[in-house]
C-alpha positions in Angstrom: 98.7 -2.8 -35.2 95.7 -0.5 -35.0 96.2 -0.1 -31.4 100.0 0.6 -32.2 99.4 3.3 -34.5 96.3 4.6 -32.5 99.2 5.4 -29.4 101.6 6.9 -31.5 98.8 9.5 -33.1 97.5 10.0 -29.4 101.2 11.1 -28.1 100.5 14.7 -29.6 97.6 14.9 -27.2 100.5 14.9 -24.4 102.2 12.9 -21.9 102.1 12.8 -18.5 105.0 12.4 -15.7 104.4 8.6 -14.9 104.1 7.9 -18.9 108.0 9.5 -19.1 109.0 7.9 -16.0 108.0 4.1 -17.4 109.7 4.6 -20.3 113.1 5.8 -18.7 112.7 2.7 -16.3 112.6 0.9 -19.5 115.4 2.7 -21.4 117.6 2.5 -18.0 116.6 -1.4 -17.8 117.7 -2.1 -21.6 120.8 -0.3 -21.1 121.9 -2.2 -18.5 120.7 -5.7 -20.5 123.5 -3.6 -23.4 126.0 -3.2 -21.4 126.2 -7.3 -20.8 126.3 -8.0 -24.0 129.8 -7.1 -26.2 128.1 -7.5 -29.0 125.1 -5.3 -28.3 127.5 -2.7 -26.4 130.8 -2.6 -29.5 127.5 -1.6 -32.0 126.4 0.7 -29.8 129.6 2.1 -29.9 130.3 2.2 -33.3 126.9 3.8 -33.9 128.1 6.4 -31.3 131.3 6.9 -33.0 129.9 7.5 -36.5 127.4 9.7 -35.3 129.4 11.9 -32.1 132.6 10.6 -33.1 132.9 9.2 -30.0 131.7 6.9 -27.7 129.1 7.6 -24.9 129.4 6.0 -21.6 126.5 3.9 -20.3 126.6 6.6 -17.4 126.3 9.8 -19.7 123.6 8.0 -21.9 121.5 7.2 -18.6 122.2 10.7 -17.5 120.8 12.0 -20.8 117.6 10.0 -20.8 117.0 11.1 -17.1 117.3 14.8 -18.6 114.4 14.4 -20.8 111.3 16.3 -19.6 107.7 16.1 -20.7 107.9 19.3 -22.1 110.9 18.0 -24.3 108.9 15.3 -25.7 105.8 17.6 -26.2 108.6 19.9 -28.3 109.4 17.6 -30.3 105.9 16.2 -31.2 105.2 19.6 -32.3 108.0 20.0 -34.5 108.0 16.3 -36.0 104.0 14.8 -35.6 103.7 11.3 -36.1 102.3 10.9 -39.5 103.3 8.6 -42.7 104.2 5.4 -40.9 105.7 3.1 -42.9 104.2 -0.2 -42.0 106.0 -3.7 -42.4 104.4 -7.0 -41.1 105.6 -10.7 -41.5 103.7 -13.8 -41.4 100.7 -16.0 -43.6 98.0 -12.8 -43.1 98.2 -9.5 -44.2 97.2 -6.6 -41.9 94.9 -3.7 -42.9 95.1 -0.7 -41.4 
């Protein structure tokens, strides 16, 4: 947990290329993992459709997470810093932070 929150405070200090990269492998990766799953993919959709009222495909969604930049995610670290976390654990011990 302190290591968690310890990353998500550090992400104001900046990103670099490599760091963005990872996680668009990853977002790319769990997309694809979605889009075998109907159940995973028809809430997707109907997330999409309440939100956009309509539905992305898997190739614009992909296309917009290879359109993020650093300086995107520097933006909007600026404009919304991570702060107040609201912190929910399960299990027989409590954790402090």
């Amino acid at each position: 947990l302190e290591v968690t929150l310890a990353e998500l405070k550090r992400l104001a200090e900046g990103i670099t290329e490599a760091e963005l990269d990872r996680a668009k492998i990853g977002l790319k990766a769990s997309l694809i993992m979605q889009g075998e799953s109907t159940s995973s993919r028809s809430g997707s959709a109907a997330v999409d459709f309440y939100h956009l009222h309509r539905v992305r495909s898997l190739d614009e969604i992909a296309a917009a997470v290879d359109g993020v930049s650093v300086s995107d995610v520097l933006e909007h670290l600026r404009e919304f810093p991570p702060s107040d976390f609201t912190i929910l654990t399960l299990g027989n011990k409590k954790l402090e932070v």
